[in-house]
C-alpha positions as MATLAB code, in Angstrom:
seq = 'XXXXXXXXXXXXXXXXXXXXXXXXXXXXXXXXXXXXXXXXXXXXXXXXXXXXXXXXXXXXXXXXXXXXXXXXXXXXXXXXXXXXXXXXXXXXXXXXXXXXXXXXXXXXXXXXXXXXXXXXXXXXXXXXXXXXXXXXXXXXXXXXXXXXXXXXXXXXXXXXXXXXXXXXXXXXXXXXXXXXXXXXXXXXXXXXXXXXXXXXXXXXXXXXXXXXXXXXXXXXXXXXXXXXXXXXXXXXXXXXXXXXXXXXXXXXXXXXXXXXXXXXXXXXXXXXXXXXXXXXXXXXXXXXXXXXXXXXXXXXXXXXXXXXXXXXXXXXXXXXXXXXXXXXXXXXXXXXXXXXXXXXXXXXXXXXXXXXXXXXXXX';
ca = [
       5.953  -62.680  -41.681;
       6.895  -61.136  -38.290;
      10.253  -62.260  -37.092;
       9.775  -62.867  -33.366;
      13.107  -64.128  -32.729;
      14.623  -60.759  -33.129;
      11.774  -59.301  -30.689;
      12.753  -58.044  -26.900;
       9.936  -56.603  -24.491;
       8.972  -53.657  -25.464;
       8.312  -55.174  -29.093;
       5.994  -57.564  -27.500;
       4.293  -55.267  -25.917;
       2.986  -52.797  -28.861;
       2.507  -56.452  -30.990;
      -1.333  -56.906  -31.434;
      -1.048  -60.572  -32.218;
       1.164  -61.169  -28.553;
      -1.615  -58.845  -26.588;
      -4.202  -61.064  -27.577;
      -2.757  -64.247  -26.797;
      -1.645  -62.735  -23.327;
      -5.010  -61.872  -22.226;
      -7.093  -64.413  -23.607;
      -6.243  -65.603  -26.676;
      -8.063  -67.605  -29.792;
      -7.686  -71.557  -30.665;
      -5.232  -69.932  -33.711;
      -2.970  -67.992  -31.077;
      -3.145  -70.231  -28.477;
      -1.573  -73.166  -30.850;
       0.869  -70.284  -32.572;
       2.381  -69.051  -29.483;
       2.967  -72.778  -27.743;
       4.679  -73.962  -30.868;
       6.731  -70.531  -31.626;
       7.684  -71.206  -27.482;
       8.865  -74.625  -28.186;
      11.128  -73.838  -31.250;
      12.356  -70.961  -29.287;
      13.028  -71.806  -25.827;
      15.436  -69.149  -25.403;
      12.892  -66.327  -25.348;
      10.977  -67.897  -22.546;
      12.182  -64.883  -20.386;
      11.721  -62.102  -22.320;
       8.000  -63.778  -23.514;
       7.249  -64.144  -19.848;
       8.261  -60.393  -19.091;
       6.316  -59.086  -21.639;
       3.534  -61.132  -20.784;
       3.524  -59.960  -17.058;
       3.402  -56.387  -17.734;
       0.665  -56.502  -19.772;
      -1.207  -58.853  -17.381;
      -0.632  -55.976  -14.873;
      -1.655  -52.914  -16.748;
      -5.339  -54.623  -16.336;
      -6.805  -53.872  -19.439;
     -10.880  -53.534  -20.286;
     -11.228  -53.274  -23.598;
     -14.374  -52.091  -24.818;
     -15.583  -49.427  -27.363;
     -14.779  -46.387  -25.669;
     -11.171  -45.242  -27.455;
      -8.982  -42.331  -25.531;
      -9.189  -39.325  -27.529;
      -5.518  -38.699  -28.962;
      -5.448  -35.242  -26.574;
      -5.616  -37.923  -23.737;
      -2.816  -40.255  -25.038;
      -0.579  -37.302  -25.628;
      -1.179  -36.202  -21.588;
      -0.608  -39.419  -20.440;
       2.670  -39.697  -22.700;
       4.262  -36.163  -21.401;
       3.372  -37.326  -17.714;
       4.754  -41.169  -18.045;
       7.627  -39.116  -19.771;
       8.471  -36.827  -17.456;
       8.322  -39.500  -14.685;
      10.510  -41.373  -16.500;
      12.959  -38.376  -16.718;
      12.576  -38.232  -12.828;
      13.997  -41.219  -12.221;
      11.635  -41.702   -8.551;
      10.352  -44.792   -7.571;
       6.911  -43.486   -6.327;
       4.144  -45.545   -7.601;
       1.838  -43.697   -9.290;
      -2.453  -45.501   -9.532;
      -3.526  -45.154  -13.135;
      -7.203  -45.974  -14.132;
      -8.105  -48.822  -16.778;
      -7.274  -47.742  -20.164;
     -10.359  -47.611  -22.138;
      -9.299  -49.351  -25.424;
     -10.780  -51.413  -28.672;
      -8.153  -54.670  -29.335;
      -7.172  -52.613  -32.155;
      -5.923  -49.497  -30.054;
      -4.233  -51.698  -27.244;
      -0.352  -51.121  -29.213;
      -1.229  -46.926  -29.271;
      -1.773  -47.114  -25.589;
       0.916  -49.099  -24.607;
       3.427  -46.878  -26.835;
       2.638  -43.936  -24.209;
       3.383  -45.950  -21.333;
       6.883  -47.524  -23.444;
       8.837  -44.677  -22.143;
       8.599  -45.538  -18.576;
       8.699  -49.576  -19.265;
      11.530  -48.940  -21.195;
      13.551  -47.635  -18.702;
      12.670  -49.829  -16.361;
      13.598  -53.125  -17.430;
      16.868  -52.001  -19.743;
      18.289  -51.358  -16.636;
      16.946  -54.199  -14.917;
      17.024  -57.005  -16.900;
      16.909  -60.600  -15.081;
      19.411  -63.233  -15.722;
      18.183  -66.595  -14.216;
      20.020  -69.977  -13.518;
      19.673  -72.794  -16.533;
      18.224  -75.193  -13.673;
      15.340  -73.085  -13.407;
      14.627  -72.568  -17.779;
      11.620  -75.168  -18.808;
      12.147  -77.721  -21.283;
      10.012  -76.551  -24.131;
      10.712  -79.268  -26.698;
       7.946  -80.474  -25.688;
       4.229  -79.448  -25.453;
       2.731  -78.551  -21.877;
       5.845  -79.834  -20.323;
       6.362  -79.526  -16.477;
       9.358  -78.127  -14.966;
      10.519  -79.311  -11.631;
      13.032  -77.334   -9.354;
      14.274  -78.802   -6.695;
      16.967  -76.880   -4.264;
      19.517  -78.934   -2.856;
      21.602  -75.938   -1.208;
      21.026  -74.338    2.241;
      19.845  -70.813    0.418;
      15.852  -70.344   -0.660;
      15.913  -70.334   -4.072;
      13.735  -67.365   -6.265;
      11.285  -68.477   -9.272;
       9.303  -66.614  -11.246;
       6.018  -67.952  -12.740;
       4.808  -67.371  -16.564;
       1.796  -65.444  -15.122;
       3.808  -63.246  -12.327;
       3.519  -65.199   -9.434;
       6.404  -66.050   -7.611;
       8.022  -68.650   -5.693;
      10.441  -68.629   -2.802;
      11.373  -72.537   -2.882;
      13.030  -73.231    0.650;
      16.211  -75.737    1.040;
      15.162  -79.549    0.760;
      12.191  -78.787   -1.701;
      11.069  -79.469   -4.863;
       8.629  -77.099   -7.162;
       6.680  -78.279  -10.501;
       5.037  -76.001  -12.669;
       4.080  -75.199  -16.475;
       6.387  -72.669  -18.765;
       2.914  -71.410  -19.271;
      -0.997  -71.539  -17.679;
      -3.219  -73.150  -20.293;
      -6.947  -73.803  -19.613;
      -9.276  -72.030  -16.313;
      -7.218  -73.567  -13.907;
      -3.039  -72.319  -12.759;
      -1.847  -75.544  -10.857;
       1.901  -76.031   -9.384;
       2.778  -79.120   -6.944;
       5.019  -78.263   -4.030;
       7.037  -80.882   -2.052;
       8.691  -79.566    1.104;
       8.282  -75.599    1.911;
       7.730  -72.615    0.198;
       6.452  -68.456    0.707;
       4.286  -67.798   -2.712;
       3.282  -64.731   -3.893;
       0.264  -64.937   -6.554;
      -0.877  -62.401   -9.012;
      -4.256  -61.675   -9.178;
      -6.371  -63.468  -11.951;
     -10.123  -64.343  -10.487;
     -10.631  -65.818  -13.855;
      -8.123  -68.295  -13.224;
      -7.501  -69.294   -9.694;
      -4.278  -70.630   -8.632;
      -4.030  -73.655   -6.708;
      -0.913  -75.956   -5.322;
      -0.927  -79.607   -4.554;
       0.746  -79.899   -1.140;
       0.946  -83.603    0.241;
      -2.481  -84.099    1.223;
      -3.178  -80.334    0.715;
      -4.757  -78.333   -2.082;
      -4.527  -74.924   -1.636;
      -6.985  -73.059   -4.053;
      -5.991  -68.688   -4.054;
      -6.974  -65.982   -6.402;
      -4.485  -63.639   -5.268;
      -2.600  -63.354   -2.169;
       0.598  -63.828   -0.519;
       1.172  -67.678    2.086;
       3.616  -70.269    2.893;
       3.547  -73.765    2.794;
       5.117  -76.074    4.890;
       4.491  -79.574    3.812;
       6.892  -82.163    5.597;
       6.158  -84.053    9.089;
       3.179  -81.196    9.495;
       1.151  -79.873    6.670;
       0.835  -75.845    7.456;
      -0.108  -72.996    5.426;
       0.257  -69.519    6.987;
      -1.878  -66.963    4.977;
       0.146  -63.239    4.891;
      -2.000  -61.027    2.707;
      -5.351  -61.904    0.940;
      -7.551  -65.148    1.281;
      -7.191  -69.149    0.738;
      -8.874  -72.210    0.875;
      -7.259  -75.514    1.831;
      -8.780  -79.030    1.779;
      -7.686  -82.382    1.516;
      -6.245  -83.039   -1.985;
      -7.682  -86.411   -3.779;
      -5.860  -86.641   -6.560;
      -2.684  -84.943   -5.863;
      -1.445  -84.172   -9.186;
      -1.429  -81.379  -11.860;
      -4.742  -81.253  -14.275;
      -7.541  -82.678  -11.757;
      -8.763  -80.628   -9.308;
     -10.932  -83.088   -6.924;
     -11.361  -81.984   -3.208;
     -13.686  -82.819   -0.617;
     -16.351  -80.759    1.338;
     -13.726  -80.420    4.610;
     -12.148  -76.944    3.967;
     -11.114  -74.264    5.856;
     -10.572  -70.499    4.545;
      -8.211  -68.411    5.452;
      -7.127  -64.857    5.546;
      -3.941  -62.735    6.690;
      -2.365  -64.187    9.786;
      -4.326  -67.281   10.237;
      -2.619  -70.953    9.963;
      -4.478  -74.016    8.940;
      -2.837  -77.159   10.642;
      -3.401  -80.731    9.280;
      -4.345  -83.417   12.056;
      -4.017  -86.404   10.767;
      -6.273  -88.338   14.044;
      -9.178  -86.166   12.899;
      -8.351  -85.874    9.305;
      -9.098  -82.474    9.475;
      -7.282  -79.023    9.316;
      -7.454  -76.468   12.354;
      -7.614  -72.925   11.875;
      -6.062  -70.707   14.217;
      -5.006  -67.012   14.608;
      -1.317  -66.150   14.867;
       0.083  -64.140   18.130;
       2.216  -62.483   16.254;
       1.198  -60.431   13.145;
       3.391  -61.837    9.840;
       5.587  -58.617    8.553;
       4.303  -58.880    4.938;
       0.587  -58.782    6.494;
      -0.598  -55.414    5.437;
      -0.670  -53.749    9.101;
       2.906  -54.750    9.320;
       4.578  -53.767    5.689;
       2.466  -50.244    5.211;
       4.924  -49.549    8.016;
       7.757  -51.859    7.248;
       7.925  -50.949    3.762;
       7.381  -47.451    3.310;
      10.541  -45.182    2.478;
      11.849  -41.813    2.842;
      15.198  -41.171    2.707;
      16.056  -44.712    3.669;
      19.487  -46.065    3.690;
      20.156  -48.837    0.638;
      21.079  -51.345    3.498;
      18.352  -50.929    5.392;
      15.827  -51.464    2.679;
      17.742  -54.400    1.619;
      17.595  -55.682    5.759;
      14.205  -55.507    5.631;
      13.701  -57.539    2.363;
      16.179  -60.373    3.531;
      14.250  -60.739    6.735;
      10.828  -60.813    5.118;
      11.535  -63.225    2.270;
      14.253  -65.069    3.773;
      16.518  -64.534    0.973;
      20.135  -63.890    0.586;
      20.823  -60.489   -1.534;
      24.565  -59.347   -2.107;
      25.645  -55.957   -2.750;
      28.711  -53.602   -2.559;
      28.107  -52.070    0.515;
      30.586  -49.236    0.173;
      29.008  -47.916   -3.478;
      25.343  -48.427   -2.267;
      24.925  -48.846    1.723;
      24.389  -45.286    2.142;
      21.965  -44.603   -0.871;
      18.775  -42.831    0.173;
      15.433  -44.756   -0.993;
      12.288  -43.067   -0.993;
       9.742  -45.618   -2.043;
       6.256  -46.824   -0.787;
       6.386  -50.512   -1.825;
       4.148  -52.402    0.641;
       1.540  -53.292   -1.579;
       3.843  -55.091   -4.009;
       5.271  -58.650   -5.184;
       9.456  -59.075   -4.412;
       9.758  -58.984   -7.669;
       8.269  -55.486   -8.401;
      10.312  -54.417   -4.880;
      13.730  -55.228   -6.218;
      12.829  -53.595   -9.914;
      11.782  -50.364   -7.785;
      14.757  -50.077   -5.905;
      17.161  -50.473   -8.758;
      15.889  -48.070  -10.502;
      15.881  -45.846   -7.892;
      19.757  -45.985   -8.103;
      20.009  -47.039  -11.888;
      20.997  -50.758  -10.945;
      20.194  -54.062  -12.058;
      19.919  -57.321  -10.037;
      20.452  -60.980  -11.283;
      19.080  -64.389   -9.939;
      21.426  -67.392   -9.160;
      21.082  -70.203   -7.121;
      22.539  -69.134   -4.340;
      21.328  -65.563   -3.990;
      20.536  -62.057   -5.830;
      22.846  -59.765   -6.688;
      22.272  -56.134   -7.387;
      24.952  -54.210   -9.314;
      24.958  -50.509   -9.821;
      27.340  -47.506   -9.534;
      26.176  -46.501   -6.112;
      24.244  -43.069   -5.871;
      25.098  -39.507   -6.239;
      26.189  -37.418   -3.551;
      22.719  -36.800   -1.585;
];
């Protein structure tokens, strides 16, 4: 029998069994993987790495296979990239795969996945590790300091939990629905999954999203400021995690809008905001595109966007040149580009994130 225990990322990622259960697994997988997770709750991290990726290579499986001419092009280009060592982001159409070809075609993309996340691998703070000793158990963070605190979601969302504010969520997303409840403020980032829309219990808020980028501000005003893509808010009936009952007063909005709760009309107002948000996309395809940018600069621009602290050694890695276009991606994926771009790594705590690396070669 396979010995998972002894598995890191890239062996997840070329296991057929894992694959399956990531992207929409059987009753038999399903019940496997939550009771391998709950003797093992110390590969929650790497499970939940793995997991992403293959989430985000978007596979279609059907019965068209990629001729093995075609796998060996795509492994000498993903190779040679890799070898390169840029952080340009390269589009690469659907692989066209059976289930029993998806571990051939992820073997030609190990190289570069490899490299990337040896060299970045993400230590995270024991507050923030669910309790898995129990099925479908909820996790709640709560931040008590004065510094936003980072969380990573089992399905590659993220959350940037302000000070004074608690966050409850599942290790993983079982069932149609991905719920979290919110109490105080926070700046989300969702991946895409249409199949499986994401909501968050806010107060009197539910916020339903299928992929986008908002903040929520739930204390003596209920707010939600949309930055990229499209949600829904409406008054929240039940409140809690596993019933989804709303009723027919909504509003929808998209990128630079804010919804408003008034509690006289028990209603929410929409309204445009005067200034456009800097992770709206007319703002970051400007604010986040790089050539030959300075280390510290790139790192200005994330703390002002996300509002987070990130350390560095300024003398080793100030001066660093970045060329990266990274506007169209989650924090996450921005701090794993940039680290590789100087073969760093950065680390979570719960007061800020810390990148480490030698600095860069004279440029």
């Amino acid at each position: 029998m396979t010995d998972y225990a002894k598995y890191e990322v890239e062996d997840f990622m070329t296991d057929d069994f894992f694959i399956e259960w990531v992207i929409g697994g059987s009753v038999e997988s399903n019940q496997f993987w939550e009771e391998w997770l709950a003797i093992h709750p110390d590969r929650g991290l790497i499970v939940t790495k793995a997991g992403q990726l293959i989430r985000s290579m978007a596979f279609k499986p059907n019965e068209e296979q990629l001729s093995s001419a075609e796998i060996r092009s795509m492994a000498e280009q993903l190779g040679a990239y890799a070898m390169n060592g840029k952080t340009r982001v390269y589009s690469m159409r659907p692989f066209k795969r059976s289930w029993l070809g998806y571990a051939a075609a992820i073997i030609s993309i190990f190289i570069c996945i490899t490299l990337l996340f040896t060299q970045n691998k993400t230590a995270v703070s024991t507050s923030e590790i669910v309790d898995l000793t129990k099925k479908n158990a909820l996790q709640q963070v709560n931040n008590h300091t004065a510094l936003p605190k980072y969380i990573l979601l089992a399905d590659g969302s993220s959350v940037i939990l302000k000070k004074n504010s608690s966050l409850t969520y599942p290790l993983t997303f079982a069932g149609k629905n991905r719920e979290v409840k919110l109490i105080g403020e926070a700046f989300f980032e969702v991946s895409k999954d249409a199949a499986h829309p994401f909501y968050v219990h806010s107060g009197k808020m539910l916020i339903k999203v299928l992929g986008t980028s908002f903040t929520v501000i739930a204390g003596k005003e209920l707010k939600v400021v949309v930055n990229t893509g499209r949600v829904r808010v409406s008054k929240d009936k039940d409140q809690t995690i596993g019933s989804i009952r709303t009723d027919s007063t909504a509003v929808v909005l998209v990128a630079n809008q804010l919804a408003t709760y008034q509690p006289v009309k028990d209603e929410f107002k929409k309204q445009m905001l005067s200034t456009p948000l800097m992770l709206s996309p007319e703002i970051a395809d400007k604010e986040f595109n790089f050539h030959d940018a300075e280390f510290s600069m790139v790192i200005a621009k994330l703390t002002k966007a996300y509002g987070v602290s990130i350390v560095y050694d300024a003398k080793k890695m100030g001066h660093c040149l970045i060329t990266a276009s990274l506007s169209k991606y989650h924090f996450d994926e921005k701090l794993n580009y940039i680290c590789k771009a100087l073969n760093a790594r950065y680390t979570i705590t719960d007061d800020n994130i810390r990148i480490d690396g030698e600095g860069c070669k004279e440029q």
